[in-house]
C-alpha positions in Angstrom: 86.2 143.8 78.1 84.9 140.9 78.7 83.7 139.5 82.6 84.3 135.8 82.0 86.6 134.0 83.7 89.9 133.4 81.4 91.5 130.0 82.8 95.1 129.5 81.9 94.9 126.1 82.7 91.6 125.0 80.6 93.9 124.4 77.7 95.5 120.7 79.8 91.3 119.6 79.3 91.9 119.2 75.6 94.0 118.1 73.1 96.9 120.6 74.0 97.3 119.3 77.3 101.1 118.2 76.3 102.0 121.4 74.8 100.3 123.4 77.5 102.1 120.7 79.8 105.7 121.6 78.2 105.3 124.8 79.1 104.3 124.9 82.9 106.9 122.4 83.0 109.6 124.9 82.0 107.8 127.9 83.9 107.7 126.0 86.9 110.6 123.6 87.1 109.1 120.6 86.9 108.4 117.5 84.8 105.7 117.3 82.5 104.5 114.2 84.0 104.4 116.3 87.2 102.7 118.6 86.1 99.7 116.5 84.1 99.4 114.4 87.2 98.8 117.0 89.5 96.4 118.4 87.1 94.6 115.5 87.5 94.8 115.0 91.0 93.6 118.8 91.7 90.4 118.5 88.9 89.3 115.1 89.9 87.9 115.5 93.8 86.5 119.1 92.5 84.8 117.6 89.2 83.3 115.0 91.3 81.8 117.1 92.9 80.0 118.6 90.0 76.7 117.8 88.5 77.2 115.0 85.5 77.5 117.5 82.7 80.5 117.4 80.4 80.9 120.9 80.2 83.1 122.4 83.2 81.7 125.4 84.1 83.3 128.8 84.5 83.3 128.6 89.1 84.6 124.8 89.0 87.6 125.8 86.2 88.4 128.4 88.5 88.4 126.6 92.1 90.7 123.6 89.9 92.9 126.7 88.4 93.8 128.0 91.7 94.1 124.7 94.0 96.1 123.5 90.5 98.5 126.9 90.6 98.9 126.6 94.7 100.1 123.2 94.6 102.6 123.7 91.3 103.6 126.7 93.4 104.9 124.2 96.1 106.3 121.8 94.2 108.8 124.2 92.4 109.6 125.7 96.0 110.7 121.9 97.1 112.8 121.4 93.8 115.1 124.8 94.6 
């Protein structure tokens, strides 16, 4: 087994971000522009914040992964 972190989210920093979109959209009740904006509005204050590499490291994916769940988690609580 292995001890790195497994981000279910990693996938909406590549090309699969619309697919990967799609689906949290249907999970969660939301549109998929909803849900790719607040991807982005979760990672960018937290990637600013790390050092200028382009590789996102395995603590920052995790810190965006669970600000990014919080907040889809209250936005599918204000659409019921």
């Amino acid at each position: 087994m292995s001890d790195h972190y497994q981000s279910r989210y990693a996938g909406l920093n590549t090309n699969q971000r619309f697919l990967i979109a799609n689906q949290l959209a249907a999970d969660y009740h939301l549109d998929v522009s909803q849900v790719l904006f607040t991807y982005l509005k979760v990672a960018e204050p937290i990637l600013a914040k790390q050092t200028h590499t382009k590789q996102i490291s395995e603590a920052t994916q995790k810190q965006i992964d669970e600000q990014f769940e919080q907040t889809l988690l209250k936005l599918s609580h204000t659409k019921e």
